[in-house]
N, C-alpha and C positions, 0 to 999 in steps of 0.2 A: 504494500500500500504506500504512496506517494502522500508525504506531510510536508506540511509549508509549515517554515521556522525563520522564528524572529529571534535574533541575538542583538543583543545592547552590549555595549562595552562601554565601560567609563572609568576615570580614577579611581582610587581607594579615595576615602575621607584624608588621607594625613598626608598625601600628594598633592602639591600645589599645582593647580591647576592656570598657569601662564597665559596660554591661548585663550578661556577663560576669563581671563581677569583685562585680557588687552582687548577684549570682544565687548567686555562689560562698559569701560573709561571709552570705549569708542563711541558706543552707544548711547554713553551720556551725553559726549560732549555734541552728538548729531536732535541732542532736547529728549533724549529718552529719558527722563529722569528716575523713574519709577523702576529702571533695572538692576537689580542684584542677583548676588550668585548664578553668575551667567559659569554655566560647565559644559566642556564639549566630547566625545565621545565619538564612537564607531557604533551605525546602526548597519549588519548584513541579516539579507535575506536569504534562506534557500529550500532548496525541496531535497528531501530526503528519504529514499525507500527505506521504509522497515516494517517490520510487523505489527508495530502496536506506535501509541502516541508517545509510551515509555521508553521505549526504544530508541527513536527519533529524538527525544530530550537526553538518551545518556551519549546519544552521539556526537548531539550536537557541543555538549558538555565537553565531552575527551576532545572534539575539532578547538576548542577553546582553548582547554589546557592545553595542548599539543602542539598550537599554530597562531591562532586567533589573535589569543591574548597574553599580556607581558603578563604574569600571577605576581610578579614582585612590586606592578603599579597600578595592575587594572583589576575591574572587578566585571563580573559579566553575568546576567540574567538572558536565561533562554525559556521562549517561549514557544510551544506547539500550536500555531492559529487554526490548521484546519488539517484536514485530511481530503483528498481528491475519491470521489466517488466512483465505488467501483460501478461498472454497468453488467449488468446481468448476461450471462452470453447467452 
C-alpha cells in the first residue's frame, strides 16, 4: 500500500536559530511589527510502500535518522497523511 508522509525538520530548542532570527529583524524593519520567534526548518514530502501506516512512520523515522536529519541539531516529527486507495481488481 502506497502512504503519503509528511516530515518537519527543525532545531532542537537550545540551537540558535540565525536564519531565524535574520528573517524575524527583516520583517520588522519591512513594518511587521507583530513578529516573533520567526524559526525555519525543512518541510519533505513522500510516498512510501508498506504495509501498514506503522510501517511507513518507522520508515520514515530510520530515513531521518539515517539521512534526513542532523540528530545532534535537528528534531523531526513524521506524519502519515493518507494512504492511496486500493481498487478492487
Amino acid at each position: 500500500m502506497l502512504f503519503h508522509v509528511q516530515v518537519e525538520i527543525t532545531l532542537k530548542p537550545t540551537v540558535m536559530d540565525a536564519q531565524g532570527s535574520t528573517i524575524e529583524r527583516a520583517l520588522q524593519k519591512l513594518g511587521h511589527d507583530g513578529v516573533r520567534n520567526v524559526h525555519i526548518g525543512k518541510f519533505i514530502t513522500m510516498e512510501i510502500e508498506a504495509n501498514c501506516a506503522g510501517c511507513a512512520r518507522s520508515a520514515a523515522e530510520d530515513m531521518c535518522r539515517e539521512l534526513l536529519a542532523n540528530p545532534i541539531i535537528e528534531q523531526f516529527a513524521v506524519q502519515v497523511v493518507e494512504a492511496e486507495k486500493e481498487c478492487p481488481a
